[in-house]
C-alpha positions in Angstrom: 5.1 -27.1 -35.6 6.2 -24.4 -37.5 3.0 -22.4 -38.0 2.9 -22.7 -33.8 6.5 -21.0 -33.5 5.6 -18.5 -35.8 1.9 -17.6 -34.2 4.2 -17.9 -30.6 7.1 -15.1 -31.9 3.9 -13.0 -33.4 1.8 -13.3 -30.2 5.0 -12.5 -27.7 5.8 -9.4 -30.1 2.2 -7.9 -29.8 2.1 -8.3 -26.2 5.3 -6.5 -25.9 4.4 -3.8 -28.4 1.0 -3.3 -25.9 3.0 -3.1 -22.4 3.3 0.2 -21.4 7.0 1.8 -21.4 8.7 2.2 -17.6 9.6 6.0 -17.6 13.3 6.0 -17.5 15.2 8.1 -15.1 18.2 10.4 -16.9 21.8 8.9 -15.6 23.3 10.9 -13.8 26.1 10.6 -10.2 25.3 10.6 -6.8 25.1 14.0 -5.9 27.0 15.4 -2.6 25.5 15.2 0.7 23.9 18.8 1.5 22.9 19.7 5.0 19.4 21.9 5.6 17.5 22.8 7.8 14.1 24.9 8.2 12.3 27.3 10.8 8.8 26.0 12.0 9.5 27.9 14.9 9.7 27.3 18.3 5.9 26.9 18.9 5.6 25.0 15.4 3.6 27.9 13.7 5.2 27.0 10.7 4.6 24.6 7.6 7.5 24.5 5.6 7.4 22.8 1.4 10.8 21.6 0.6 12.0 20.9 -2.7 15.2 18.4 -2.6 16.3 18.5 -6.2 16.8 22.4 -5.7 17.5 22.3 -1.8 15.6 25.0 -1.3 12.1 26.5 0.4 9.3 26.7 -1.8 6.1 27.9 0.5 5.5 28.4 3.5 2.5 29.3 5.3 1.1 29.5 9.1 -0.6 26.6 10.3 -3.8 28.4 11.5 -4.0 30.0 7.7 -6.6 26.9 6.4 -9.1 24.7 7.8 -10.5 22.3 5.4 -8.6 20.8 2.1 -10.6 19.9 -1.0 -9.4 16.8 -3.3 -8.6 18.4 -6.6 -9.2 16.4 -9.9 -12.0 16.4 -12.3 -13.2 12.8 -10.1 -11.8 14.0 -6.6 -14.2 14.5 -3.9 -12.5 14.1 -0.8 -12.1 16.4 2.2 -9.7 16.8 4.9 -9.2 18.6 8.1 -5.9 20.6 8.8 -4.3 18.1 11.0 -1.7 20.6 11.8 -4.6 21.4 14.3 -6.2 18.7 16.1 -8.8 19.3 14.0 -12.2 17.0 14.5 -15.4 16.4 12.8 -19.1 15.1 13.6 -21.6 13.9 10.6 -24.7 15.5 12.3 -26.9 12.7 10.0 -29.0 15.8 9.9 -29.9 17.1 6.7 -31.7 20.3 8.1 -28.8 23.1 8.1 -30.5 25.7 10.6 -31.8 22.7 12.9 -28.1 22.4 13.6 -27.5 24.9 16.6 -25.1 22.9 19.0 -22.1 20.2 19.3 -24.6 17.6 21.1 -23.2 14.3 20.1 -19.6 15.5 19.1 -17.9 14.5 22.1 -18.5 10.9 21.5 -18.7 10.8 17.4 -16.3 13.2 16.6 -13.7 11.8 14.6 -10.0 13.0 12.7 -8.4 12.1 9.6 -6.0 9.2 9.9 -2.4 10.0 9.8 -1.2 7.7 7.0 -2.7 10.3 4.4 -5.6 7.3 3.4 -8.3 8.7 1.8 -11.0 6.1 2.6 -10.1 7.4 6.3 -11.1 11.0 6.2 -12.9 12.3 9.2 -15.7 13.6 6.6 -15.6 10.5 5.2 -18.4 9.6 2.0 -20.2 12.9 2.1 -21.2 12.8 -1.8 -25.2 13.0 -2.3 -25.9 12.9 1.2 -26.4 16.4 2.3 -25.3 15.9 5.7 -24.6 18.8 8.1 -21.1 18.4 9.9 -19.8 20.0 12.9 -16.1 21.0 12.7 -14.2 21.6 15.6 -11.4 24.0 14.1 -8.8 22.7 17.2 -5.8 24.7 18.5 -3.8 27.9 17.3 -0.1 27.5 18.3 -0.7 28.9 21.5 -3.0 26.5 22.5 -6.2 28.6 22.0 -9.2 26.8 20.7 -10.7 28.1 17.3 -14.0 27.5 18.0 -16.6 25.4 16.4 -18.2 25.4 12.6 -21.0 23.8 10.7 -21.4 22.9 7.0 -22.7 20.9 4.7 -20.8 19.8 1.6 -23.6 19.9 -0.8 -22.0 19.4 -4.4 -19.0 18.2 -6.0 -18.7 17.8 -10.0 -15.4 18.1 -12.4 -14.7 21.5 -11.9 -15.5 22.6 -8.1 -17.5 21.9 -4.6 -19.8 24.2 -3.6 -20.5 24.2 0.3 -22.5 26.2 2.9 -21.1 27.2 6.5 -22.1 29.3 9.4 -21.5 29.3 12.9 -23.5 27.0 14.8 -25.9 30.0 16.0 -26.4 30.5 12.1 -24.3 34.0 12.3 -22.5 34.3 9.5 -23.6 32.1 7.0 -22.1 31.3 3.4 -22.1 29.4 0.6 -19.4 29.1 -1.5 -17.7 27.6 -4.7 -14.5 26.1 -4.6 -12.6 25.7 -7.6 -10.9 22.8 -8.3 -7.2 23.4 -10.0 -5.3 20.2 -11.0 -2.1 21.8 -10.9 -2.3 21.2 -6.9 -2.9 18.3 -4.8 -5.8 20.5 -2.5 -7.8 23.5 -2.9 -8.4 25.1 0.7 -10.5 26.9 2.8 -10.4 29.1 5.6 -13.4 29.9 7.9 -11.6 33.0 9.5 -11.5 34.7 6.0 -15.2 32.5 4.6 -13.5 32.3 1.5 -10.8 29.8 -0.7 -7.0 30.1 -0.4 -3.9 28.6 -1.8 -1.4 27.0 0.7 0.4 24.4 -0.7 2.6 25.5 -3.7 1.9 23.1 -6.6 1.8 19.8 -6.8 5.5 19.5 -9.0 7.0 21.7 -6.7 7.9 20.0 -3.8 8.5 16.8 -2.0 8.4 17.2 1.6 6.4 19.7 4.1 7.7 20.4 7.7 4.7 20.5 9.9 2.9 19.7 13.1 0.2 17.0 12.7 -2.6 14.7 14.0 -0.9 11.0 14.9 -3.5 8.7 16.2 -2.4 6.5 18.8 -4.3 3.2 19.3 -5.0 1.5 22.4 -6.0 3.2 23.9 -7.3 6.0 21.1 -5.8 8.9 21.5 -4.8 11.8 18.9 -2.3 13.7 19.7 -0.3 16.4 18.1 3.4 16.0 17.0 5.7 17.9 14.7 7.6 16.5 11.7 8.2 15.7 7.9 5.2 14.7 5.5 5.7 13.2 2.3 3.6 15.1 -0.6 0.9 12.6 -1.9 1.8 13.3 -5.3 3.8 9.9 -6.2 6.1 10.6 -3.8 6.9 7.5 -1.6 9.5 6.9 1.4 11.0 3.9 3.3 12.9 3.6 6.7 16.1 2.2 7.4 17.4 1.9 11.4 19.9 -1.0 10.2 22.6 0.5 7.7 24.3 3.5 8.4 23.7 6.6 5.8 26.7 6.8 4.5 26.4 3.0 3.3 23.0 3.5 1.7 23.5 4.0 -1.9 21.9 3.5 -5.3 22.7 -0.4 -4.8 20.5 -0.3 -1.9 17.5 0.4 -3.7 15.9 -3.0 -4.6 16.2 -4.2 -0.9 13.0 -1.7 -0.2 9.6 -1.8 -0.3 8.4 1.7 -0.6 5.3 3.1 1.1 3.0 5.5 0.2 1.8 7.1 3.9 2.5 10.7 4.2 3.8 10.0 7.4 6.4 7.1 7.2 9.3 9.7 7.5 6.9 11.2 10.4 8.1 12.4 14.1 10.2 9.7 15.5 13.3 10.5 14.5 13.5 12.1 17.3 12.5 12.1 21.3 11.6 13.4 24.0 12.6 13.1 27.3 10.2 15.4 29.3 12.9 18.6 29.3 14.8 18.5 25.5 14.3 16.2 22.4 17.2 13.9 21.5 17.3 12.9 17.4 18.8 9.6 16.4 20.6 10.2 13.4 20.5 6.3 12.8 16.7 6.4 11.6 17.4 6.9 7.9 15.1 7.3 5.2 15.0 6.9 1.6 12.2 8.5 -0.6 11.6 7.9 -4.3 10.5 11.3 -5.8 7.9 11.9 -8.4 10.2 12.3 -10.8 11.7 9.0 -10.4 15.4 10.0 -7.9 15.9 8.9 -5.1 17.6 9.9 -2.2 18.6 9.3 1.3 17.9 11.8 4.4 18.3 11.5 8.1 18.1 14.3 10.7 21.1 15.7 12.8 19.2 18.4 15.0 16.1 19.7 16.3 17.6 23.1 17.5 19.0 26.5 16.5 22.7 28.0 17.7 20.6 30.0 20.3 18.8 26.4 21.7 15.6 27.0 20.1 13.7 24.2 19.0 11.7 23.8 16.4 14.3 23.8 13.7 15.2 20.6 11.6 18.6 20.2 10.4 18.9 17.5 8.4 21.2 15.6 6.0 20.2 14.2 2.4 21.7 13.2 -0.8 20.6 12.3 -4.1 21.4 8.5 -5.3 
């Protein structure tokens, strides 16, 4: 019996030796509640990174700037189309590039990505070793003007970059191009206006949140539809929502009565609503979002307007638990 106890103790100490450490976050107080807001502009040209812990900007770029997003990561290989948009896209099944000329078929099979930020529902979908030709529909500047139509055909992706060929759908134009891969960003990006790679979002540390318009897909029937609001950055940054305790009774206390989520979107557009004339914001949908670097914070939004009337500007409350 006493061998046993002995072989138990030694068996329980190995398997604790073997588990793998939580990261601990540093202690620290509650920080105080700080009020923000940002400028996407009236006709949502604008995205907008945030970075909480320093409560400040940290990119910015015009929506219209980028069309598709690569995965970065010596095994990432998926591909996404700038929701900010209504971007679409049609997997030709055609392998022949030049045989491609029109958008027959896109009306029906076009598809966007899914608004959750889920990888296994991209628009582009399983692309690798296929050699499939894709027409893009580049969707809407923030004036409402259509950007025309592209084709290309993803034709490799190893540890280090994609390479991809694109031309209008006449065959003006055409290019093929290497994109980089650089893990210290979520996305590598590409533009067709300028045929060549850009960098949009700042990098992947950097920030938590983006301000944005983007692609919600409304079911039932189907229907994809632009809308503006916050995205969560898909670098281990999660959120929750809260419509039943006031903000100022959320606190670090709180916590183990979530269950965070991972979608980009589950802070998203309705905090707020419209009414056909002005959007109203209920400062009673709360959120709480658990940063990459392990804080966590509560944020709910107070305004949709400028001093002048303007929409298109946040304001928002947060504060660190």
């Amino acid at each position: 019996m006493r061998n046993s106890i002995f072989i138990l103790l030694g068996s329980s100490l190995f398997l604790f030796a073997c588990l793998k450490k939580e990261i601990a976050v540093p202690k620290h107080d509650p920080g105080d509640v700080i009020t923000a807001s940002v400028n996407i502009g009236s006709d949502y040209k604008w995205q907008i990174y945030y970075n909480l812990e320093t409560n400040s900007v940290v990119g910015q770029n015009v929506k219209t700037a980028w069309d598709l997003a690569f995965e970065n990561g010596t095994s990432g290989n998926h591909i996404l189309l700038n929701g900010s948009k209504l971007m679409f896209a049609y997997n030709t099944g055609n392998t022949n590039f030049a045989a491609v000329t029109d958008t027959n078929g896109f009306t029906p099979n076009s598809k966007c990505d899914y608004h959750t930020g889920d990888l296994t529902k991209t628009a582009i979908g399983n692309w690798v070793g296929t050699n499939h030709v894709y027409i893009i529909d580049r969707g809407y500047n923030e004036l409402g003007i259509h950007q025309g139509f592209r084709k290309i055909q993803f034709l490799n992706v190893d540890a280090t970059k994609y390479q991809v060929k694109f031309a209008q759908l006449n065959g003006t134009n055409e290019v093929t191009l290497d994109i980089n891969k650089n893990d210290d960003y979520n996305y590598s990006f590409l533009s067709f206006t300028t045929s060549n790679t850009l960098l949009i979002e700042p990098k992947k540390d950097n920030w938590d949140i983006v301000f944005t318009q983007y692609t919600y897909t409304f079911m039932n029937p189907y229907h994809p539809y632009l809308v503006s609001g916050c995205l969560l950055n898909s670098n281990n940054t999660k959120a929750i929502t809260d419509s039943i305790t006031t903000f100022a009774n959320i606190s670090n206390a709180s916590i183990p009565n979530y269950t965070f989520s991972d979608d980009i979107n589950e802070i998203g557009y309705r905090w707020k609503e419209f009414d056909g004339t002005n959007y109203t914001v209920n400062i009673n949908r709360n959120f709480l979002i658990h940063s990459k670097e392990g804080y966590y914070y509560k944020i709910h939004f107070i305004d949709f307007y400028n001093d002048s009337g303007e929409k298109g500007y946040p304001k928002f409350e947060y504060q660190k638990l």
